[in-house]
C-alpha positions as CSV (number, residue, x, y, z in Angstrom):
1,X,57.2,-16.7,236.4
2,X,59.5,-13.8,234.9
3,X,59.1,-10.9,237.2
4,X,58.4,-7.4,236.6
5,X,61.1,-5.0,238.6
6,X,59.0,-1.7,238.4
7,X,55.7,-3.3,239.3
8,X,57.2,-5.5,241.8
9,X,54.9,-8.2,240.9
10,X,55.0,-11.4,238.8
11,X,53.3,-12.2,235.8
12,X,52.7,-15.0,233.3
13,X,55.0,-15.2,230.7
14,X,54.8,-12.0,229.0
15,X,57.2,-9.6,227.8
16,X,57.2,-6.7,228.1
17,X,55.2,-6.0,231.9
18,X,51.1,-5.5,230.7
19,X,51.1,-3.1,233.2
20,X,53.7,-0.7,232.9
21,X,55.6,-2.0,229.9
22,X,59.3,-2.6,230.9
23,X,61.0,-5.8,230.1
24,X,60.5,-8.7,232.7
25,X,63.1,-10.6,234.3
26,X,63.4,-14.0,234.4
27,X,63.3,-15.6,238.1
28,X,66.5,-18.2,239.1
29,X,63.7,-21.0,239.8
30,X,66.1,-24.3,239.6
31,X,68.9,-22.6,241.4
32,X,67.0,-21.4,244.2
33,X,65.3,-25.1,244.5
34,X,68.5,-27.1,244.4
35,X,70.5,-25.0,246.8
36,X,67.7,-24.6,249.4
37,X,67.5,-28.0,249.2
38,X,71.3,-28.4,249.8
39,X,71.4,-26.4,253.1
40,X,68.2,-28.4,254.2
41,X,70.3,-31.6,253.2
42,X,72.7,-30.0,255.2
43,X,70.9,-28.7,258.0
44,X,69.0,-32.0,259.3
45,X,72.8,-33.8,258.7
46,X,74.0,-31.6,261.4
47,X,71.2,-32.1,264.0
48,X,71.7,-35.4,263.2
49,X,75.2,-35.5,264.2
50,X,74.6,-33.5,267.0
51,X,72.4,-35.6,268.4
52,X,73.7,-38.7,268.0
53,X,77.3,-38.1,268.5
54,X,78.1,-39.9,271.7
55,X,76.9,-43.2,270.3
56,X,78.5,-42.7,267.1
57,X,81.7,-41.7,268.7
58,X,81.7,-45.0,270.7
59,X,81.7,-47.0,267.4
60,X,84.1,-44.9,265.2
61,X,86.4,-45.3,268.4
62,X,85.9,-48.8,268.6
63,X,87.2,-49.6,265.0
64,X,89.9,-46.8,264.9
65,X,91.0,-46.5,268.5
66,X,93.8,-43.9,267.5
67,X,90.8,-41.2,266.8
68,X,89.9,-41.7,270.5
69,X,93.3,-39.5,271.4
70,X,92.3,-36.5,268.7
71,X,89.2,-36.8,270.5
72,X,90.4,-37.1,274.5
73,X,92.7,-33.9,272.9
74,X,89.8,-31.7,271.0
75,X,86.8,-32.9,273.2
76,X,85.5,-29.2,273.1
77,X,85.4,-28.9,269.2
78,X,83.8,-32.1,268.4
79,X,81.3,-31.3,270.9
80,X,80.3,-27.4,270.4
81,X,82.2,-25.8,267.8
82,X,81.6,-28.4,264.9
83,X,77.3,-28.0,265.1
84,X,77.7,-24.4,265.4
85,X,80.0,-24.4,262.3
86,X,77.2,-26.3,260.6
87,X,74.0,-24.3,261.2
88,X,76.0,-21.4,260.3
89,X,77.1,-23.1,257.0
90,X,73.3,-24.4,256.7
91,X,71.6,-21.2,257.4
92,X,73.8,-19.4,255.0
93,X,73.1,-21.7,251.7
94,X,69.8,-20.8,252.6
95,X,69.7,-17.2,252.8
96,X,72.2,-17.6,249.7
97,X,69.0,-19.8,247.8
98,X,67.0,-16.9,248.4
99,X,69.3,-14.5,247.1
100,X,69.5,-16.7,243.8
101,X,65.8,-16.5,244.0
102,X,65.9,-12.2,243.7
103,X,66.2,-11.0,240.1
104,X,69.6,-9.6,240.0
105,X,71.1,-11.1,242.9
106,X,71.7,-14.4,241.5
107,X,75.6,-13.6,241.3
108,X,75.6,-12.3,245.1
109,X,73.3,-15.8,246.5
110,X,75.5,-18.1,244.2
111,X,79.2,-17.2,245.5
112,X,77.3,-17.5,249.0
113,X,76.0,-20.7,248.2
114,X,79.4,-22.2,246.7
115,X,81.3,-20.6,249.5
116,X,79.7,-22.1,252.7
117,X,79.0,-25.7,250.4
118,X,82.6,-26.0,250.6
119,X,82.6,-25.0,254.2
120,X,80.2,-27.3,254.9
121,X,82.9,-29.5,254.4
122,X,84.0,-29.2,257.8
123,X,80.2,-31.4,258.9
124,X,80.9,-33.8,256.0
125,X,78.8,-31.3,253.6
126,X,75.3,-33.3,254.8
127,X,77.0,-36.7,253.5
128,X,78.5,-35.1,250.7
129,X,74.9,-34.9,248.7
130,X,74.6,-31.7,250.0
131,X,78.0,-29.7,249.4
132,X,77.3,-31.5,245.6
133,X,73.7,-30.2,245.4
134,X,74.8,-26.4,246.7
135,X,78.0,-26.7,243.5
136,X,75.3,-27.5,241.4
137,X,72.7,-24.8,242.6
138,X,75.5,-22.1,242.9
139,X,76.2,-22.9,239.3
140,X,72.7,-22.8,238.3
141,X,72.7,-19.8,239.9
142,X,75.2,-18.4,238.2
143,X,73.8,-19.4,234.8
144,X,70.5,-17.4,236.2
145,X,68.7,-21.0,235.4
């Protein structure tokens, strides 16, 4: 539904506003969508890992015992810092997928979105469908789609 800026209110597709007459501003609806989907994607990947690290360590080590040093080296990142990194990452798409969502700060909520997708990175970007979904919702959002 475009939106009307002096109104602050949204209104069926007319142009101009029927209230007030100023031209209405189209709303970034697929951008917002993809990329809050992305840092929900993203989100539930890092509880998951959070949660279910121990018993996934165990088998990772098992196959590639060398990890098992990094680990016995860097216990306190895997453990604390990696999770926090990710619900920052996740929490930021989001708040970037409701910038996208404000007429005229598409610009601002895409680079926010594209920035922490490729941070995300760092949590394995929700299994790599969600740093590809926030690319493709930044980009939307920078189209104003």
């Amino acid at each position: 539904m475009p939106y009307c800026p002096v109104c602050d209110r949204d209104f069926p597709a007319t142009n101009p506003c029927p209230q007030c007459g100023t031209p209405m501003l189209p709303r970034a609806t697929a951008g917002f969508g993809v990329s809050l989907a992305a840092g929900a994607v993203i989100l539930i990947t890092t509880i998951i890992a959070f949660l279910f690290w121990p018993p996934m360590a165990a088998i990772i080590f098992y196959f590639m015992p060398w990890l098992a040093i990094i680990d016995t080296l860097l216990p306190i990142v895997w453990t604390s810092w990696i999770p926090i990194i990710g619900l920052i990452t996740s929490l930021m798409i989001i708040v970037g997928a409701t910038l996208i969502y404000l007429p005229g700060k598409e610009r601002a909520g895409a680079a926010l979105v594209l920035i922490f997708s490729l941070v995300s990175l760092v949590v394995l970007g929700g299994f790599i469908v969600g740093i590809t979904m926030g690319v493709v919702g930044a980009a939307l959002g920078f189209a104003k789609k």
